[in-house]
N, C-alpha and C positions, 0 to 999 in steps of 0.2 A: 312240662313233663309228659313222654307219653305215655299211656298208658297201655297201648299195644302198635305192633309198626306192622307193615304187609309183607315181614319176611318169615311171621310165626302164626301168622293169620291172615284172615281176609278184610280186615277192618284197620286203620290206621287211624287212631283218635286219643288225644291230647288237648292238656289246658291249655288254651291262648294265652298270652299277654295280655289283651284287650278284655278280658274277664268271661270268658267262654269255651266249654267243652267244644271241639272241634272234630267233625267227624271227616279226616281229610279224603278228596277224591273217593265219596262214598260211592259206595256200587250199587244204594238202592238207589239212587237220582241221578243226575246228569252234573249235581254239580256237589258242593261241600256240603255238612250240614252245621249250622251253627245252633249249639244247644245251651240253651239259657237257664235251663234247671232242673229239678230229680226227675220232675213227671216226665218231660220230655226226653229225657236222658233214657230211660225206663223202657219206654215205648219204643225208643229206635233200638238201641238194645235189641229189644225183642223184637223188631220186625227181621233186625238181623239173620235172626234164630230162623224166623221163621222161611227166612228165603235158602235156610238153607248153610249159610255162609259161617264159615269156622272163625270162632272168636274163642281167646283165652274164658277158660270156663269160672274165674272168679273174676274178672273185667268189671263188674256192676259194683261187686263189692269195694276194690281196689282204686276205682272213679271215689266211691262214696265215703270211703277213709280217708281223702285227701279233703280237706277241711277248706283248701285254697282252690279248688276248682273252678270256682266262680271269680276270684280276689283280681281286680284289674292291678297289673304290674305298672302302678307309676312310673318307676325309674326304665322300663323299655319304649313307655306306649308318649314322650316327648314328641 
C-alpha cells in the first residue's frame, strides 16, 4: 500500500511485500531507503521535513495506523 506517490508529493513511500517501509527513489540518497521500523521511519520523515521536501502532512500518522507495515507477504514474497 502506498502511502504517498510523487504525483502529490515529493516522497514516494510504501509497505513492501518483503516486510518493510520503502522510501522509493528517495531524494535524500542516491538510492532507495529501506526502513525497518518506527524510530527509523520517524527520523527519515523528518529529515524530509527538513530538506525542505513536501510530503502529505499526516504521512507519519497514516504509516503508523497501518498495523501491517512491517508484516512480510508470504503469499508475494515465493
Amino acid at each position: 500500500m502506498a502511502y504517498s506517490r510523487f504525483f502529490d508529493s515529493d516522497i514516494y513511500i510504501y509497505s513492501h511485500v518483503e516486510g518493510y517501509v520503502y522510501c522509493a527513489a528517495c531524494l535524500l540518497s542516491e538510492e532507495s531507503e529501506i526502513i525497518k521500523d518506527d524510530e527509523h521511519l520517524f527520523m527519515h520523515i523528518e529529515d524530509h521535513l527538513k530538506a525542505g521536501h513536501n510530503i502529505p502532512d499526516m504521512l507519519y500518522y497514516e504509516i503508523i495506523m497501518d498495523s501491517d507495515r512491517y508484516t512480510l507477504d508470504k503469499h508475494l514474497t515465493k
